[in-house]
C-alpha positions as CSV (number, residue, x, y, z in Angstrom):
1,X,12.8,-25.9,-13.5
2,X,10.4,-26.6,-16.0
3,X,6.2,-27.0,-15.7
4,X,6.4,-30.3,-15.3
5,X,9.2,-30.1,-12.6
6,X,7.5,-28.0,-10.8
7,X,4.5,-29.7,-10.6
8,X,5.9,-33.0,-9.2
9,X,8.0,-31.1,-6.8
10,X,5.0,-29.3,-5.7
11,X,2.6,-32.6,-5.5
12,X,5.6,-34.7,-3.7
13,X,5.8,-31.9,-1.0
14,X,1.6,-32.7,-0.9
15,X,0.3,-29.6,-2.0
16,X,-3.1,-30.0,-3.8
17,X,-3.5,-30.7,-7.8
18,X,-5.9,-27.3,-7.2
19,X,-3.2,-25.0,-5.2
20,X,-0.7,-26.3,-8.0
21,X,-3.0,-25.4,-10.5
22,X,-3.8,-22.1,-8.8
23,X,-0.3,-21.3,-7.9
24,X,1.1,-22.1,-11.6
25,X,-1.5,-20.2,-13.5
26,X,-2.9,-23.7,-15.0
27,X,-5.8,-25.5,-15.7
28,X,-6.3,-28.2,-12.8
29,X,-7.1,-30.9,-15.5
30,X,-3.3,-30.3,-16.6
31,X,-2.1,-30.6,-13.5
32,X,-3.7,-33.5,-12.8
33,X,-2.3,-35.0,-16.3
34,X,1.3,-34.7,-15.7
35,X,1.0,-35.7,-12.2
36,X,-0.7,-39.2,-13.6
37,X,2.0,-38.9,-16.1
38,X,4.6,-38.6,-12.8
39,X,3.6,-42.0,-11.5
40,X,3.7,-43.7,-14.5
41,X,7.2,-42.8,-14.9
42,X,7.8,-44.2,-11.2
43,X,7.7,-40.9,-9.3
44,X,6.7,-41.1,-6.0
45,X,3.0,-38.9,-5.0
46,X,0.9,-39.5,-2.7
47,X,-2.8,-39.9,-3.9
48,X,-4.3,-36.8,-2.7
49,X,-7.6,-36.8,-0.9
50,X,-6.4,-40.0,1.2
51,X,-6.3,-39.6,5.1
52,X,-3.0,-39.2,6.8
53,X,-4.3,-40.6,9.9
54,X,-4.5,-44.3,10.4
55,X,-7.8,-45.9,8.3
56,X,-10.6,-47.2,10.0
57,X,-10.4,-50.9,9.0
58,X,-14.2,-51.9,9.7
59,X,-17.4,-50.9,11.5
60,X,-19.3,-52.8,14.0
61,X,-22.8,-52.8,14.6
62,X,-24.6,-52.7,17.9
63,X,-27.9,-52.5,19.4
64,X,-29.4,-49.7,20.8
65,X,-29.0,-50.8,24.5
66,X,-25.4,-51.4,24.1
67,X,-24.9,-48.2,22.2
68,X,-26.4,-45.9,24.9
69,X,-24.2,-47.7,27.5
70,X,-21.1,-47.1,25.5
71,X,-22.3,-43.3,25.5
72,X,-23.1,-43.3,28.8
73,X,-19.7,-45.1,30.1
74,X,-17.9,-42.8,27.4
75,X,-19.3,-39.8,28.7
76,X,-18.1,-39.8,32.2
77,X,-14.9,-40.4,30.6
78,X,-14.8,-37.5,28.4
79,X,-15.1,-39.7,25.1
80,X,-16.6,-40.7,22.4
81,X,-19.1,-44.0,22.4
82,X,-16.9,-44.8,19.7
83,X,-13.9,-44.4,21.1
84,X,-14.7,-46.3,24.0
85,X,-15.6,-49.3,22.2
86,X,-12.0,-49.1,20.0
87,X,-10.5,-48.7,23.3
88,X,-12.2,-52.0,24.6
89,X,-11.9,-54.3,21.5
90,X,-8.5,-53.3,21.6
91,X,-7.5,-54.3,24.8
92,X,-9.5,-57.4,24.9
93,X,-7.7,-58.6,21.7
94,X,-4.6,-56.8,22.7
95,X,-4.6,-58.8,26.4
96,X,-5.9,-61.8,25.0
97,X,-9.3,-61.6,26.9
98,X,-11.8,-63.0,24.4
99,X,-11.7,-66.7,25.8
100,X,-12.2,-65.1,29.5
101,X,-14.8,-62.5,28.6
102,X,-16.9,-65.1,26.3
103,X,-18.0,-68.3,27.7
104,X,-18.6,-70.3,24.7
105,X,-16.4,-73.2,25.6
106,X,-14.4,-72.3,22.1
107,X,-10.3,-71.4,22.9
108,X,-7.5,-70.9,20.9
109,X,-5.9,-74.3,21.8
């Protein structure tokens, strides 16, 4: 198997452009040629440095008041304040609850 072999095996498996580099006795600026190199010629690796886990999409700003509510109901739950509120805007939008929460006399139709 050859360098560059090697190196896409190793980065397709998810191992770090810095373990590669360490691991093959090479500079990390070489490594992280032939692995741009790799995609150009269509290989599949994943851009290192991304999160596995599912992306937060947005953030959502809230006052004070409501913040230390959302602590204080997400602490007798064992929580975060922030996951509380994903938990809530979830299931409001999940259940379809915004017309019965809000009374703003707007509806979906």
């Amino acid at each position: 198997m050859t360098t560059y072999e090697s190196i896409i095996s190793l980065a397709q498996a998810r191992h770090q452009p810095a373990r590669i580099a360490d691991r093959l006795g090479l500079s990390r600026e070489t490594v992280y040629n032939y692995i741009s190199r790799a995609r150009r010629e269509g290989h599949h690796i994943p851009h290192f440095g991304q999160r596995q886990t599912e992306p937060r999409v947005g953030r959502v700003v809230v006052s004070t008041k409501v913040l230390r509510r959302l602590q204080s109901e997400a602490g007798t739950r064992g929580i975060t304040a922030g996951e509380l509120a994903t938990r809530l805007l979830e299931h409001v939008i999940q259940d379809d609850l915004v017309d019965a929460i809000l009374d703003d006399e707007v509806s979906n139709g």
